[in-house]
Backbone as CSV, one residue per row, in Angstrom:
resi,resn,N_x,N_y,N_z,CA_x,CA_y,CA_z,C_x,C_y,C_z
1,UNK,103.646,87.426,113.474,104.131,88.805,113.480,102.977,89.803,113.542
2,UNK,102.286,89.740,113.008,101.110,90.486,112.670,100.088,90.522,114.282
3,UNK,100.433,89.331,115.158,99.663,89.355,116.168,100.581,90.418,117.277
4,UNK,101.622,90.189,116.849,102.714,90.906,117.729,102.545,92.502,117.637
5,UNK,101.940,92.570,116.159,101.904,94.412,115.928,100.681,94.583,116.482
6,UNK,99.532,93.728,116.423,98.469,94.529,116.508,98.726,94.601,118.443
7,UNK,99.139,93.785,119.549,98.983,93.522,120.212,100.105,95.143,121.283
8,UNK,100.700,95.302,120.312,101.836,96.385,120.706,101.377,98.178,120.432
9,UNK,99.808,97.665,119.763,98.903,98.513,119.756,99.264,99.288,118.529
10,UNK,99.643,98.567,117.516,99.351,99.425,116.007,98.251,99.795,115.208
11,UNK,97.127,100.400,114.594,96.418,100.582,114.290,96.733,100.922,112.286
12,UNK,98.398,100.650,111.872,98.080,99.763,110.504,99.645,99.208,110.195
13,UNK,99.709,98.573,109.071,100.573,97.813,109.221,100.777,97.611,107.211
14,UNK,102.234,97.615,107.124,102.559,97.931,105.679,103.058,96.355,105.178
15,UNK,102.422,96.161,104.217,102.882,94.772,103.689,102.913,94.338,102.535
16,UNK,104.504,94.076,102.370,105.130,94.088,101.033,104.723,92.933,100.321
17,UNK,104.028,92.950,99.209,104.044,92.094,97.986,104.498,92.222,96.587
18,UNK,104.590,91.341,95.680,105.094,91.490,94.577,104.340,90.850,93.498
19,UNK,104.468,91.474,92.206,103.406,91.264,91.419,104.319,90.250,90.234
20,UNK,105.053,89.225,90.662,105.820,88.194,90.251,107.079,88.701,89.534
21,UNK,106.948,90.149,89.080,108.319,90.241,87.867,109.358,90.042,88.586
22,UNK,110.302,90.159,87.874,112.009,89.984,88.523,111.906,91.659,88.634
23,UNK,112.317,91.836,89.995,112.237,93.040,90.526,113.473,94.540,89.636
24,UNK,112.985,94.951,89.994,114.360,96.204,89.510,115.717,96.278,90.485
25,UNK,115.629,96.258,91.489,116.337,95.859,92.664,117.165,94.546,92.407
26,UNK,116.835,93.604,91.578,117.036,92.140,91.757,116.921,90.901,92.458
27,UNK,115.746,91.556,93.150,115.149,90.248,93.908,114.124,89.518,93.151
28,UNK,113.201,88.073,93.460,112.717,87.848,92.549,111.886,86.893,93.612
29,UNK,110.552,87.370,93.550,110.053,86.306,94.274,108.344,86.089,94.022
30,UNK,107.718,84.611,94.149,106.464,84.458,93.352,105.241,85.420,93.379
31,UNK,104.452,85.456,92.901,103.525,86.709,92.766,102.579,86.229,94.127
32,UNK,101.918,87.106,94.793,101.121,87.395,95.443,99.748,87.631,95.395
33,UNK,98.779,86.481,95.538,97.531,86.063,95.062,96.417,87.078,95.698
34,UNK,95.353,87.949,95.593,94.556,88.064,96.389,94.176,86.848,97.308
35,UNK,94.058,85.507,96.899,93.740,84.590,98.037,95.006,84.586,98.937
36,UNK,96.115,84.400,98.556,96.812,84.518,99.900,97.021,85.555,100.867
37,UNK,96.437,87.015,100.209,96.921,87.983,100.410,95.213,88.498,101.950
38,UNK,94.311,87.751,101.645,92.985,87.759,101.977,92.972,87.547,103.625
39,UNK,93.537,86.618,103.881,93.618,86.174,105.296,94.612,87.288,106.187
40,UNK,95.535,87.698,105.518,96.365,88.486,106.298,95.152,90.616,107.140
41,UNK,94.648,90.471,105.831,94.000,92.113,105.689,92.610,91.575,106.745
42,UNK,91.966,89.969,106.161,91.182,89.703,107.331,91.868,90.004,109.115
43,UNK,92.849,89.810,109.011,93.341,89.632,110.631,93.254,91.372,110.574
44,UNK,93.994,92.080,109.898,94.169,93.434,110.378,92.953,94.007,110.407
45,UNK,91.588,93.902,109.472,90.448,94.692,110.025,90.095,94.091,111.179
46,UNK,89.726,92.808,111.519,89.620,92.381,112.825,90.090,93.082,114.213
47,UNK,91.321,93.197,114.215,92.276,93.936,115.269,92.580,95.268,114.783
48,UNK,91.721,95.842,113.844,91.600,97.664,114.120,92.980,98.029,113.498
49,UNK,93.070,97.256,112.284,94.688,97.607,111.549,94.180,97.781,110.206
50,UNK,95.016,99.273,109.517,94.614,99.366,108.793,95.733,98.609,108.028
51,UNK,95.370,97.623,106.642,96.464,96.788,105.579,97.239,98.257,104.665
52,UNK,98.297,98.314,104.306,98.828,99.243,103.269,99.516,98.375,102.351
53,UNK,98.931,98.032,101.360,99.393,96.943,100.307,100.585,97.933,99.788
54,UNK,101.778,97.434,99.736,102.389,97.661,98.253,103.192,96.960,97.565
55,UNK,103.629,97.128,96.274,104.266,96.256,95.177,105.243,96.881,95.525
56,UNK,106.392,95.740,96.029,107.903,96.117,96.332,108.830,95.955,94.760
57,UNK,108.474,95.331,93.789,109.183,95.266,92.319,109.339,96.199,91.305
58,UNK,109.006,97.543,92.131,109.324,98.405,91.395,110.285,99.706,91.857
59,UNK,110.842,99.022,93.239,111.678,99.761,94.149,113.355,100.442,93.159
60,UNK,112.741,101.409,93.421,114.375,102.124,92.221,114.592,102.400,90.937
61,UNK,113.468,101.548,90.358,113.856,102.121,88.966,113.058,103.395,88.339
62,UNK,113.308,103.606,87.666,112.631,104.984,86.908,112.427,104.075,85.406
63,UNK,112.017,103.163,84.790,111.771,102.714,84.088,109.810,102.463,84.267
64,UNK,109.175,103.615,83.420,107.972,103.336,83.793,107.116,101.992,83.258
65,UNK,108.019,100.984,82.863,107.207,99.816,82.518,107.133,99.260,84.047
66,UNK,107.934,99.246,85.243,107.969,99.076,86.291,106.425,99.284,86.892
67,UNK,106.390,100.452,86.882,105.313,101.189,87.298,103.876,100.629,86.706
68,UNK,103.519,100.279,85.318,102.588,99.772,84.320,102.662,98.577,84.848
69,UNK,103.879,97.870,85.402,102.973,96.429,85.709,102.773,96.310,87.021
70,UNK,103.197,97.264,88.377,102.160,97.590,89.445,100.650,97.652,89.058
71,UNK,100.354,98.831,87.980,99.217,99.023,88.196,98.100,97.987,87.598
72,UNK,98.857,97.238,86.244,98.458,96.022,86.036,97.777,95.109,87.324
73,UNK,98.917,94.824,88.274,99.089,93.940,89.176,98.257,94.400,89.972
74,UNK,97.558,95.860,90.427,96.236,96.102,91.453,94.750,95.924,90.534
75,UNK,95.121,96.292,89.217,93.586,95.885,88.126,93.404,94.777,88.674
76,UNK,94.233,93.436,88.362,93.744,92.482,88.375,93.189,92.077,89.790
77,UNK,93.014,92.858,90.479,92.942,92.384,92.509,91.907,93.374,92.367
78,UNK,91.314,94.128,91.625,89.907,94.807,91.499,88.817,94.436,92.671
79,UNK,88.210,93.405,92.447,86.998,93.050,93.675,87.736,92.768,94.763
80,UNK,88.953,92.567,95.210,89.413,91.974,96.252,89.786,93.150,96.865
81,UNK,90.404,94.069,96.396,90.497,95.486,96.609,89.556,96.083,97.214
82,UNK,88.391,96.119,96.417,87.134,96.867,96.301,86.208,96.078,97.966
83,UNK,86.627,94.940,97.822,85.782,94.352,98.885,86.400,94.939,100.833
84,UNK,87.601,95.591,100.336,88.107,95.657,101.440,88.659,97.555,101.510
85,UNK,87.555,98.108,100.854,88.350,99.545,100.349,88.282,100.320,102.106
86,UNK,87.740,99.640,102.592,87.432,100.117,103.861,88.569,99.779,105.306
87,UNK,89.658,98.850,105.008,90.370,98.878,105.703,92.036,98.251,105.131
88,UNK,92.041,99.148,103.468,93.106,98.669,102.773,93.384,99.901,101.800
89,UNK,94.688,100.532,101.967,95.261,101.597,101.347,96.284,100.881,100.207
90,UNK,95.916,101.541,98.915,96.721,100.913,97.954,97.531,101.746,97.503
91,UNK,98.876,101.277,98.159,100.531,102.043,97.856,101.091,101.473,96.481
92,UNK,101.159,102.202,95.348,100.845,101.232,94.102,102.596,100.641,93.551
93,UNK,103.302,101.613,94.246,104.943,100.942,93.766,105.912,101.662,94.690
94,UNK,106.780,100.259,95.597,107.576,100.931,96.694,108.575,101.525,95.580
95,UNK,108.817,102.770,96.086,109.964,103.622,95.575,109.871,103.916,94.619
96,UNK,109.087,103.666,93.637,109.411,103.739,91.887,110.001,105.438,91.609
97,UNK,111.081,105.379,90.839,111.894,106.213,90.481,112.966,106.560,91.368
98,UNK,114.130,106.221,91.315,115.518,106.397,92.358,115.988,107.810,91.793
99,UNK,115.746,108.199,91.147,115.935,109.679,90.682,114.748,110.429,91.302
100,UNK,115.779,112.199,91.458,114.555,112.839,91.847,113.672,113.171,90.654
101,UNK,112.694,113.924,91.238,112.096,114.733,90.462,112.667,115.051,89.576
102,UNK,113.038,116.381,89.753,113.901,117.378,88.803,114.862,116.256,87.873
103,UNK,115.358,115.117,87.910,115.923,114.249,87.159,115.272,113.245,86.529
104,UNK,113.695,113.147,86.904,112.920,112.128,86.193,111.685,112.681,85.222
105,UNK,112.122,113.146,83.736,110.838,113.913,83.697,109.493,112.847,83.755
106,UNK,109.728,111.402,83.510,108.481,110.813,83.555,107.652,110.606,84.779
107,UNK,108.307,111.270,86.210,107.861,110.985,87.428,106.789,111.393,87.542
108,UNK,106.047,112.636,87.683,104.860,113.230,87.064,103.680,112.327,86.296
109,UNK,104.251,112.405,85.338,102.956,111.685,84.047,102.707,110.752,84.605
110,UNK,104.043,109.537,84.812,103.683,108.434,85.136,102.682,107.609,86.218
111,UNK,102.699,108.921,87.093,101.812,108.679,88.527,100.312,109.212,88.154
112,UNK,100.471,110.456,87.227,99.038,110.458,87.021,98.207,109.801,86.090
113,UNK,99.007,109.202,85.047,98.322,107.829,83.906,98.024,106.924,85.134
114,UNK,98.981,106.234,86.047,99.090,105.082,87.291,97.218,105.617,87.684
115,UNK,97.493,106.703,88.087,96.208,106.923,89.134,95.024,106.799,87.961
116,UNK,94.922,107.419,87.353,93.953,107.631,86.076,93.345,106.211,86.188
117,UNK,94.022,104.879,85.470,93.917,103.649,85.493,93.484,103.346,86.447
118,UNK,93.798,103.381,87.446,93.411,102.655,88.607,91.770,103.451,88.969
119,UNK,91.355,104.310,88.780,90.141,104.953,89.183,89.049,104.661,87.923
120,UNK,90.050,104.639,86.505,88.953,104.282,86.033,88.668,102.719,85.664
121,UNK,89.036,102.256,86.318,89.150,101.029,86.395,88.175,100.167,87.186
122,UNK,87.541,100.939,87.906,86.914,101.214,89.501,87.297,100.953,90.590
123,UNK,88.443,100.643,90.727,88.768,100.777,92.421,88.925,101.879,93.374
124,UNK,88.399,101.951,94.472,87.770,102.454,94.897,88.420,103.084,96.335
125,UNK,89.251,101.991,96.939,91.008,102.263,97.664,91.224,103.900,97.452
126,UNK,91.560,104.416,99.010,93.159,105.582,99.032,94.236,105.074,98.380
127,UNK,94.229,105.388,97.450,95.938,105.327,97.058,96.667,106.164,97.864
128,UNK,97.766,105.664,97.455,99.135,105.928,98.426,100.222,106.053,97.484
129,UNK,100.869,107.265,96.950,101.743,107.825,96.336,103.147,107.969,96.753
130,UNK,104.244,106.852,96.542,105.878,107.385,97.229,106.488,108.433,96.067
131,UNK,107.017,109.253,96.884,108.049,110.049,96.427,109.311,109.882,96.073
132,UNK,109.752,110.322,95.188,110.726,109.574,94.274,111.855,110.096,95.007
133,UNK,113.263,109.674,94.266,114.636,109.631,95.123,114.461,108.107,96.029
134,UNK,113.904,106.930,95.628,114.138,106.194,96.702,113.250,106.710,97.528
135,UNK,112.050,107.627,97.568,111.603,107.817,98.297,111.585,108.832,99.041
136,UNK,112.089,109.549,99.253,113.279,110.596,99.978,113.018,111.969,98.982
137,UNK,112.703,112.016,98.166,112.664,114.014,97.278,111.173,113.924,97.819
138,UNK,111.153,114.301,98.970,109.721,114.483,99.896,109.380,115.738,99.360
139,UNK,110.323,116.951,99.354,110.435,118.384,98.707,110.411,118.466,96.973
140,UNK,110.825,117.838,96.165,110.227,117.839,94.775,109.077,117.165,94.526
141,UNK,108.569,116.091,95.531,107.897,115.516,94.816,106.513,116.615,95.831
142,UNK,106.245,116.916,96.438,105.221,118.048,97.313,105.337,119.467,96.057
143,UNK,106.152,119.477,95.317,106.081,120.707,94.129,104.649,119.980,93.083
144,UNK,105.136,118.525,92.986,104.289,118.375,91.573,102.712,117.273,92.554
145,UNK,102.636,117.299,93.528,101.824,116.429,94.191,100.225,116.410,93.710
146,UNK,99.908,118.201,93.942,98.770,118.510,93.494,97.884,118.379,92.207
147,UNK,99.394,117.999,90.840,99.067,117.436,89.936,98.735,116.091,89.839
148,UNK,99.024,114.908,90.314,98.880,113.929,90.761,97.466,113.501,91.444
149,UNK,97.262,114.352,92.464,95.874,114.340,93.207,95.049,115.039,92.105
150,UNK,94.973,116.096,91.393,93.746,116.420,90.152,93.754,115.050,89.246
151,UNK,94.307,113.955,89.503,93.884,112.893,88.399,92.999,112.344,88.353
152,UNK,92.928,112.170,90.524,92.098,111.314,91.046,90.390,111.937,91.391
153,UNK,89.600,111.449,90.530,88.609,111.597,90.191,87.805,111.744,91.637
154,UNK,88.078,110.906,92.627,87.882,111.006,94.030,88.060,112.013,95.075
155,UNK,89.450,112.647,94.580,90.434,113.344,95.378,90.746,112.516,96.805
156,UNK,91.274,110.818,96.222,91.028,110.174,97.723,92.689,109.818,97.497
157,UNK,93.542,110.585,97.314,95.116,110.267,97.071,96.467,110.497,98.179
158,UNK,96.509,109.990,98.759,97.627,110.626,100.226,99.126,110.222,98.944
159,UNK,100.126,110.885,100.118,101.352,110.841,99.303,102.087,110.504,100.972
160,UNK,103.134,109.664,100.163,104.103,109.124,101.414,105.733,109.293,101.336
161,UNK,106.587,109.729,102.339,108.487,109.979,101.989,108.570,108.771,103.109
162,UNK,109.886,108.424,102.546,110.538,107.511,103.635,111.614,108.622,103.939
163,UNK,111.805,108.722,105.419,112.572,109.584,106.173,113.763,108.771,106.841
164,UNK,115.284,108.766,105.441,116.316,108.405,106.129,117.316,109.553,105.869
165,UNK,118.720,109.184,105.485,119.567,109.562,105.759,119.469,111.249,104.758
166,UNK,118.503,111.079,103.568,118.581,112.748,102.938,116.958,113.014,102.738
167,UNK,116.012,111.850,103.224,114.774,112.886,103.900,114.561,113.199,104.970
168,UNK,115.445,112.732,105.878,114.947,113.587,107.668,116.572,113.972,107.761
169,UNK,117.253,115.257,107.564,118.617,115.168,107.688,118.795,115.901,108.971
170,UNK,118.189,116.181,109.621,117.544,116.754,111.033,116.153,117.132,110.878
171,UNK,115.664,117.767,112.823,114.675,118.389,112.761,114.110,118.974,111.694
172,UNK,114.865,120.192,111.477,114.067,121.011,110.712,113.753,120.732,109.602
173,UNK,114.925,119.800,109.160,114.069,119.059,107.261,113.125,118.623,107.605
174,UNK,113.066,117.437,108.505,111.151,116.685,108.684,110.753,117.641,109.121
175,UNK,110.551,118.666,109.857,109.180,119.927,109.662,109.098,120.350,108.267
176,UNK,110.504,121.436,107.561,110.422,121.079,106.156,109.459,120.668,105.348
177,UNK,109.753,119.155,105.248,109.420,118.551,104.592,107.683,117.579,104.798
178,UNK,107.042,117.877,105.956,106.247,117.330,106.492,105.066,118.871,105.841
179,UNK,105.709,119.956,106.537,105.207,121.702,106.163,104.693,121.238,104.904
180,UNK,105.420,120.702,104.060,105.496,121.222,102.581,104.317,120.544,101.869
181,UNK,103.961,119.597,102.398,102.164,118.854,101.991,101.502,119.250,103.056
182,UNK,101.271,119.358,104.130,100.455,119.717,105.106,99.718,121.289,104.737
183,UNK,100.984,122.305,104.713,100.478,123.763,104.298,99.778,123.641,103.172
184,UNK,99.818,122.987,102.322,99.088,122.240,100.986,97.595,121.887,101.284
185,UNK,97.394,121.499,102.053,96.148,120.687,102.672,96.290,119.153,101.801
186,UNK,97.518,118.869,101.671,97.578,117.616,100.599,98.122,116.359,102.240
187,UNK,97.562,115.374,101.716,97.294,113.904,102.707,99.001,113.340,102.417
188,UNK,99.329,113.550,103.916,100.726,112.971,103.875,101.186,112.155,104.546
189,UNK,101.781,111.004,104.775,102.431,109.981,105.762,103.763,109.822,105.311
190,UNK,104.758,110.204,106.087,106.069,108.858,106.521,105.699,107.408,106.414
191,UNK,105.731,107.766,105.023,105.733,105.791,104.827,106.732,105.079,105.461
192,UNK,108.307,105.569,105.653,109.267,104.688,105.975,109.827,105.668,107.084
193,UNK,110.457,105.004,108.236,111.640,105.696,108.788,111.974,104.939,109.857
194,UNK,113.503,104.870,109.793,114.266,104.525,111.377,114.867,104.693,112.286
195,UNK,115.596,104.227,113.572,116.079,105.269,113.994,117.297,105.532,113.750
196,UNK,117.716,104.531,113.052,119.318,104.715,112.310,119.362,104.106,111.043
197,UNK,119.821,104.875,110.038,120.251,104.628,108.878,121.642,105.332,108.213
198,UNK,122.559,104.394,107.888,123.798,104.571,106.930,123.883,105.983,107.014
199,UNK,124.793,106.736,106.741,125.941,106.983,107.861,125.739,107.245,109.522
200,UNK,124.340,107.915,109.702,124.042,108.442,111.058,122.476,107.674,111.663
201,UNK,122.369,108.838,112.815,121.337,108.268,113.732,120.135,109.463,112.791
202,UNK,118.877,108.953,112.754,117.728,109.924,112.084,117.302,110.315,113.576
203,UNK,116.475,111.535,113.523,115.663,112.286,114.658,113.815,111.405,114.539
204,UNK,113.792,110.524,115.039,112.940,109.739,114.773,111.687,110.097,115.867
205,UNK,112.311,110.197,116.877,110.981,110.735,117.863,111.150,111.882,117.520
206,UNK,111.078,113.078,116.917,110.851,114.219,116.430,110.042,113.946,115.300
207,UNK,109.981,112.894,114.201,109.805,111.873,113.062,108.006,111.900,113.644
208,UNK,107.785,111.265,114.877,107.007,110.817,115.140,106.057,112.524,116.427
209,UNK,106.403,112.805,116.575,105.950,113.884,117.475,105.286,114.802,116.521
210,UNK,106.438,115.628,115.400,105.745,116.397,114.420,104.671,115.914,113.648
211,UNK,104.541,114.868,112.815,103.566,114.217,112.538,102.723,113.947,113.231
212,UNK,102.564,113.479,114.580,101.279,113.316,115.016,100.492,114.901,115.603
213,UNK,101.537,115.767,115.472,100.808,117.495,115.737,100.238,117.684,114.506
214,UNK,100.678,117.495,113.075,100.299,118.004,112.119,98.919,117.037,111.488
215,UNK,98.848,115.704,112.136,98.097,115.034,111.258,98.214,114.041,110.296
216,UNK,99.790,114.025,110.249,100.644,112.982,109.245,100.223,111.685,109.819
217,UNK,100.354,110.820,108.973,100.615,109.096,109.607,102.070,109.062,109.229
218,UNK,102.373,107.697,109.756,103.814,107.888,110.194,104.207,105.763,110.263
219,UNK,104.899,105.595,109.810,104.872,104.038,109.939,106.601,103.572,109.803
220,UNK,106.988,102.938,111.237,108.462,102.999,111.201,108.527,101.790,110.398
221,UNK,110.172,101.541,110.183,110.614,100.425,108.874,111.899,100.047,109.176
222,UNK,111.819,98.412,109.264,110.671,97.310,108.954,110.707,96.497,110.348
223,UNK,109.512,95.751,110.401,109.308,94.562,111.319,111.109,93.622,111.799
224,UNK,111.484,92.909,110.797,112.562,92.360,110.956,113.239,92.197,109.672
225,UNK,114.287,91.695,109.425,115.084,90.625,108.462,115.358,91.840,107.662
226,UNK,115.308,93.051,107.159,115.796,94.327,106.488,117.415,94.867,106.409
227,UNK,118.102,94.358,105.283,119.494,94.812,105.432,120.040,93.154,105.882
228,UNK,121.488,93.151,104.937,122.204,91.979,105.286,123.926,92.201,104.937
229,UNK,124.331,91.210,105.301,126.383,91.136,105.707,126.465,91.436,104.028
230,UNK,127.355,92.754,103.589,127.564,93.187,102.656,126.852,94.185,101.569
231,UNK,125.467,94.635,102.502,124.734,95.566,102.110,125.206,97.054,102.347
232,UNK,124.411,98.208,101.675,124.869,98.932,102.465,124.323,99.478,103.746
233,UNK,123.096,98.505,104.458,122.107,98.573,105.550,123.591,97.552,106.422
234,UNK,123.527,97.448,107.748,124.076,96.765,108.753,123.006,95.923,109.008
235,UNK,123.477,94.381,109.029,122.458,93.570,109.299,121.427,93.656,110.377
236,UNK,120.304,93.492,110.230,119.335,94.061,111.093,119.320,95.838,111.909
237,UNK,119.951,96.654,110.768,119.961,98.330,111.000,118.626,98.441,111.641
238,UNK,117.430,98.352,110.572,116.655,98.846,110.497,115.293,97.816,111.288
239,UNK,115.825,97.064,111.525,114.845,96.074,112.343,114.172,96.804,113.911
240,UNK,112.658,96.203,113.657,112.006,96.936,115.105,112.079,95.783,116.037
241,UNK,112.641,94.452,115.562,112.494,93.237,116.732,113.224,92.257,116.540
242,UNK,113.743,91.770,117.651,114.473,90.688,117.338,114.167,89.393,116.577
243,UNK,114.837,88.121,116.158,114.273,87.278,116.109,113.072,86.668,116.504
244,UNK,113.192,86.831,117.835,112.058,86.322,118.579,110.512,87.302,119.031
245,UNK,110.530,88.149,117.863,109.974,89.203,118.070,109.759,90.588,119.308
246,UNK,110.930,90.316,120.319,110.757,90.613,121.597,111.545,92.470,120.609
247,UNK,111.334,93.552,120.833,111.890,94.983,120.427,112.851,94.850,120.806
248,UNK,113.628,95.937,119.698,114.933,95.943,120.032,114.949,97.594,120.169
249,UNK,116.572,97.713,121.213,116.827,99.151,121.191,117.391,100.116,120.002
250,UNK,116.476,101.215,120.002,116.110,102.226,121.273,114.336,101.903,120.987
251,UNK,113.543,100.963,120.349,112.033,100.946,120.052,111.628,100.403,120.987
C-alpha cells in the first residue's frame, strides 16, 4: 500500500497505531512497537513521504486518562521518535474528545499538560493537535488553539479538523473554518476528509483547492477497509481504493 501512495505521488501518509489499550471506540488491537513501526517511516523518508504517526485508542472519548496513555505511549518511542524528527509528525490521539469544546472543559488543559510532557520529555517531533467533536469543532477548537501552542516550548505545534458531514458543511464553512487558524498565523491541516460522508456528498475539491491557496496540508481518509455492513459509514464510504488498490470513483 504504501508503494501505491508514494507512487501516486503523495508526499505524506497518516498511519494509524495503537498503544495496546482496549480502545474507547471498542476496538482492541496489539500495541505497536517502534521496531515494527521503523521499517514502514524508513520506506516513507526514502520516497519523500512525510510518516504522521497517530494513536487511534483514544478516538471519542473525553476521558483524559485516554489521552495520558497516548502520551505515555510516544515517551516511551522517545529515541525512535527523535531519530526520525525529520520526516515524522507526532499526531498524539486520533479524535480524543467527541464533545466539543464548549462541552469539554478538560479539552484545553488536557492538550496543554499532553504537549508540556511530551517537550519536556525531549522529543523533538511537530506535534499534531485534533480538534475535538470527533474532530470536527475546527471553530472551537481555533478559539483555544493559541493556548495550546504557548505550551510548546518550540512553538513547533500544527493543529488538524477532519472535514465531514459538520466540519465542511459546504464551501464556505471550510473557508470558515480553514480562515479561522490561518488568519491566526496558527499551522493547520485537514487531517481527515472525503468525498462522501453520512448523510451527503462533502465539497472536497474545494477541501483541497482552498487549502492548498492558504498553505494548509490536507490528507484525504482512508486508504481502504474504513466503515462496515451495519455501521454508520457504508461499507467502503470512505475508501480511496479498491481491493486491489486500483482508485475508486470520483478519486
Amino acid at each position: 500500500d504504501l508503494q501505491k501512495i508514494s507512487d501516486l505521488g503523495a508526499n505524506a501518509v497518516r498511519l494509524v497505531l495503537s498503544n495496546g489499550r482496549y480502545a474507547a471506540n471498542g476496538w482492541q488491537t496489539n500495541k505497536d512497537t517502534a521496531s515494527e513501526i521503523e521499517p514502514l517511516v524508513k520506506f516513507c523518508k526514502a520516497n519523500g513521504m512525510v510518516a504522521v504517526l497517530d494513536d487511534q485508542t483514544t478516538t471519542g472519548s473525553d476521558d483524559t486518562g485516554y489521552l495520558d496513555s497516548a502520551v505515555s505511549y510516544w515517551l516511551e518511542m522517545k529515541d525512535f521518535l527523535n531519530q526520525y524528527k525529520d520526516c515524522v509528525i507526532l499526531n498524539i490521539a486520533n479524535e480524543w474528545s467527541g464533545s466539543w469544546v464548549s462541552s469539554n472543559a478538560n479539552y484545553t488543559s488536557a492538550y496543554v499538560d499532553a504537549v508540556k510532557k511530551i517537550r519536556n520529555a525531549g522529543i523533538e517531533n511537530v506535534i499534531m493537535v485534533d480538534a475535538a467533536g470527533w474532530g470536527q469543532d475546527i471553530l472551537g477548537t481555533a478559539g483555544v488553539a493559541q493556548t495550546i501552542l504557548d505550551a510548546d516550548t518550540t512553538g513547533n505545534t500544527m493543529f488538524s479538523g477532519h472535514m465531514y458531514c459538520y466540519g465542511a458543511p459546504d464551501e464556505a464553512g471550510v473557508k470558515e473554518r480553514i480562515d479561522a487558524f490561518t488568519n491566526k498565523n496558527l499551522c493547520f491541516c485537514v487531517g481527515e476528509f472525503g468525498w462522501k460522508h453520512n448523510p451527503g456528498t462533502i465539497p472536497y475539491q474545494y477541501i483541497m483547492s482552498y487549502a492548498q491557496e492558504n498553505c494548509a496540508g490536507w490528507l484525504a481518509w482512508s486508504w481502504y477497509g474504513n466503515g462496515a455492513e451495519g455501521s454508520y459509514l457504508a461499507k467502503g464510504e470512505l475508501d480511496l481504493v479498491n481491493e486491489d488498490n486500483s482508485l475508486k470513483s470520483p478519486w
